[in-house]
N, C-alpha and C positions, 0 to 999 in steps of 0.2 A: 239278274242272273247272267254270266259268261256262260258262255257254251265257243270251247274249243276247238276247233273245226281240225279235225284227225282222218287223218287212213287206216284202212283196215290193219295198218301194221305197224298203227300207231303207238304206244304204251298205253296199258288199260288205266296202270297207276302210275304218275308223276307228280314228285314233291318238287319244290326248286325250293330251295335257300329256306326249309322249316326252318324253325327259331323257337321254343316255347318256354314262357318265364312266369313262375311261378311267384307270388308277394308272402311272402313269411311274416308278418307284423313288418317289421321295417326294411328287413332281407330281399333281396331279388335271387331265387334259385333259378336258375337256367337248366332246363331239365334236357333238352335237344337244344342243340348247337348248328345251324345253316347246314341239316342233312339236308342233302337232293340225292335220289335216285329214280327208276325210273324199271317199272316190273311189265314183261313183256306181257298178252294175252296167252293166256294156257302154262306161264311158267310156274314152278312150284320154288318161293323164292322162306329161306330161314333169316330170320335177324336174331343173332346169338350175344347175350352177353350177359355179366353178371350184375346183382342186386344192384340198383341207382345209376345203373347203366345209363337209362333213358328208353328204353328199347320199348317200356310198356306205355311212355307217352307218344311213342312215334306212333304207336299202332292203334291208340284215342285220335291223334290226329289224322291218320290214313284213313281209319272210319268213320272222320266228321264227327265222332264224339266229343270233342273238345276244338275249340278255335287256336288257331298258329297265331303267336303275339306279332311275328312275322314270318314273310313267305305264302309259300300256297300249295295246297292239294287240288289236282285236277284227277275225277274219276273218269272214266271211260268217256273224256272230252267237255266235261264238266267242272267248272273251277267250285271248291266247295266255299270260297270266301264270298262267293256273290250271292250266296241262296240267304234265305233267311230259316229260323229254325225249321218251320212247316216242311218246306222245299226240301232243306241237308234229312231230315225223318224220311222224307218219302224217298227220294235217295238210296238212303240205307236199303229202304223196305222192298226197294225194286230190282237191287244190284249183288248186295253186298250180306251174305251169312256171316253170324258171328260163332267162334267157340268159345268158349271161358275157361279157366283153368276153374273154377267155382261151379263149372253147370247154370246156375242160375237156373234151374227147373221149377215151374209152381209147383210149389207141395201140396197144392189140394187137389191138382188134377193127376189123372193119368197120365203115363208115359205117353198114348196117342193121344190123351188132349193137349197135353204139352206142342207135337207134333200139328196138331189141326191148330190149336192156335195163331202158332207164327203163319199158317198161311192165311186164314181168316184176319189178321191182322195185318198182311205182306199189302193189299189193296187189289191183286188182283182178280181178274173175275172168271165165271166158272166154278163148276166144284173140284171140288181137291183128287187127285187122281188117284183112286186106290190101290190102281196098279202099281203105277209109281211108287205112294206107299207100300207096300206086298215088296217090289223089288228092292225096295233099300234096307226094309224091313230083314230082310234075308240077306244080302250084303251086309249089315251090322248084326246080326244074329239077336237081334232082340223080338222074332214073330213072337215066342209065347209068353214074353215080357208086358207089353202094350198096353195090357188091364192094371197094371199094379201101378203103385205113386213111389214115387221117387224114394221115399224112405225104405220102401222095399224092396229095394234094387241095390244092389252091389254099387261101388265106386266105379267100375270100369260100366257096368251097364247104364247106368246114369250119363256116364262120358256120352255112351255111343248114341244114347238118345236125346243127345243135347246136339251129336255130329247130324242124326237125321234131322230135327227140327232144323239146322241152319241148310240142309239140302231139299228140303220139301219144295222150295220155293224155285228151285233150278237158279239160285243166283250164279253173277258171271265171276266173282270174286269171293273168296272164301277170306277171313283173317281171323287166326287161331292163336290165341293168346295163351302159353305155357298150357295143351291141349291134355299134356300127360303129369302134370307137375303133382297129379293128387293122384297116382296110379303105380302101383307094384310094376316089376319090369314086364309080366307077360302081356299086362292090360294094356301097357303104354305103346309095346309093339303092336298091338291087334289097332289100337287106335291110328300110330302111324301110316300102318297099311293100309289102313279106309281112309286116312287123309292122302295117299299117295292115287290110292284107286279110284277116286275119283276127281281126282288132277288126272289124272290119264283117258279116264272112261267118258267123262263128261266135258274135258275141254276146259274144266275151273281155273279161273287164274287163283293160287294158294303160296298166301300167305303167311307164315310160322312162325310167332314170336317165342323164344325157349332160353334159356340158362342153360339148358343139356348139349353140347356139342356132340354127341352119340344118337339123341335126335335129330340134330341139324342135318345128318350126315346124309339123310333120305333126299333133300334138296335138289333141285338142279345148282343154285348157286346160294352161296350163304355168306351174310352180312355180321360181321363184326362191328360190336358196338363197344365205345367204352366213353365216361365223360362225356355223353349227349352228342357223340359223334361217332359216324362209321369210320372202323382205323385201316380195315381193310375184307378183301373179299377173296373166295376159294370158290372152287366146286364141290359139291355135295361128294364124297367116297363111296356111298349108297345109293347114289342119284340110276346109277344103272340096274341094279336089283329087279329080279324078274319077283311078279308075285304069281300066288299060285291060281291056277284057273280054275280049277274044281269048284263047280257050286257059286260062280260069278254070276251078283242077281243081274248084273251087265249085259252079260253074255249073250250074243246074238239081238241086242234091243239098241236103239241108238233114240236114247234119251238126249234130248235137248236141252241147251242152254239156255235162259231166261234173256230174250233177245233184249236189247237196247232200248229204254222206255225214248217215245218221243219227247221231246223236251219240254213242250207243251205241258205233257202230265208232271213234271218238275216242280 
């Protein structure tokens, strides 16, 4: 294992020179192309582009779900090519929530067991904060959802309880893969706002992979992709957007970040 030696005002996420190459029977498909960039802590960063982009293997490789054929991902001072699988899992489980454009919820559980899982499964110790639940719970407006299973929830309320499961944990990194791609326009905005509010409230560094440039536009900055390469970069048009405050489960609490595991637990 590397362990990158950073300052607090390091980059949380840094790629140098990805490269990812796919074997088709005799084919070599290159899916990313020697992207490097480098996502500040706390910033709310979009990578926008269309189907075969590449955009949804950078964001397997940014979350150690897949290995770079070359190159490297370093998370919060961590190279992820030096761990082994054990190591890059516990990683994830300490750092990094994920959203899915799919949800990926168990259908045999509850909405809150959905939620209690990931943190029963995160590795960390203590019990789970109910308050914290209660408060996010109210920030995504799913309180008197929490009893019913996934088949019996709405697409958007499904979303939002797939947004609390990757927040239960206090990760320091959020990466959201097409978050509203299976959502009507009111659900997808109610989603961008919980993905914005807490990039704001919490401190998350948030990551957005989307095809929508009308989503993207919430960003602070946003990455264009095309042919396995970013072709260039803007700032978000929405990036300044006040949201509203009424009924912020936030509000007057200062919820914590899920601090820096020592390496040791690596």
């Amino acid at each position: 294992m590397s362990i990158v030696q950073t300052e607090p005002s390091s980059p949380i996420i840094l790629a140098e020179n990805l490269t990812k190459v796919y074997q088709a029977g005799r084919l070599q498909v290159t899916a990313v192309r020697e992207v490097s960039l480098a996502v500040e802590r706390g910033e709310f960063v979009a990578i926008v582009g269309p189907s075969g982009s590449g955009k949804s293997t950078l964001f397997y490789l940014l979350g150690g779900l897949t290995q770079a054929t070359h190159g490297r991902v370093v998370i919060d001072g961590i190279d992820f090519a030096t761990l082994n699988d054990g190591e890059r899992t516990r990683l994830r489980k300490q750092r990094i929530g994920f959203v899915f454009q799919k949800f990926n919820l168990l259908p045999t559980l509850s909405a809150l067991g959905n939620i209690e899982i990931a943190w029963a499964v995160s590795g960390r110790s203590g019990q789970l904060d109910l308050r914290y639940l209660d408060h996010l719970s109210e920030l995504l407006s799913i309180q008197g959802r929490l009893d019913h299973r996934p088949s019996e929830l709405s697409g958007g309320e499904q979303q939002r309880v797939a947004i609390a499961r990757a927040l239960i944990t206090r990760p320091a990194i959020v990466l959201a893969d097409e978050p509203t791609g299976n959502l009507d326009t009111k659900n997808s905005e109610a989603v961008l706002q919980m993905l914005l509010r807490s990039n704001r409230e919490l401190g998350q560094t948030t990551l957005m992979i989307t095809h929508n440039p009308e989503a993207a536009a919430i960003a602070s900055r946003i990455l264009y992709m095309r042919d396995g390469q970013i072709v260039r970069e803007e700032k978000g048009s929405r990036s300044d957007i006040v949201l509203p405050t009424a009924g912020s489960a936030f509000e007057g609490a200062a919820w914590p970040v899920a601090a820096s595991a020592p390496a040791a637990e690596i």
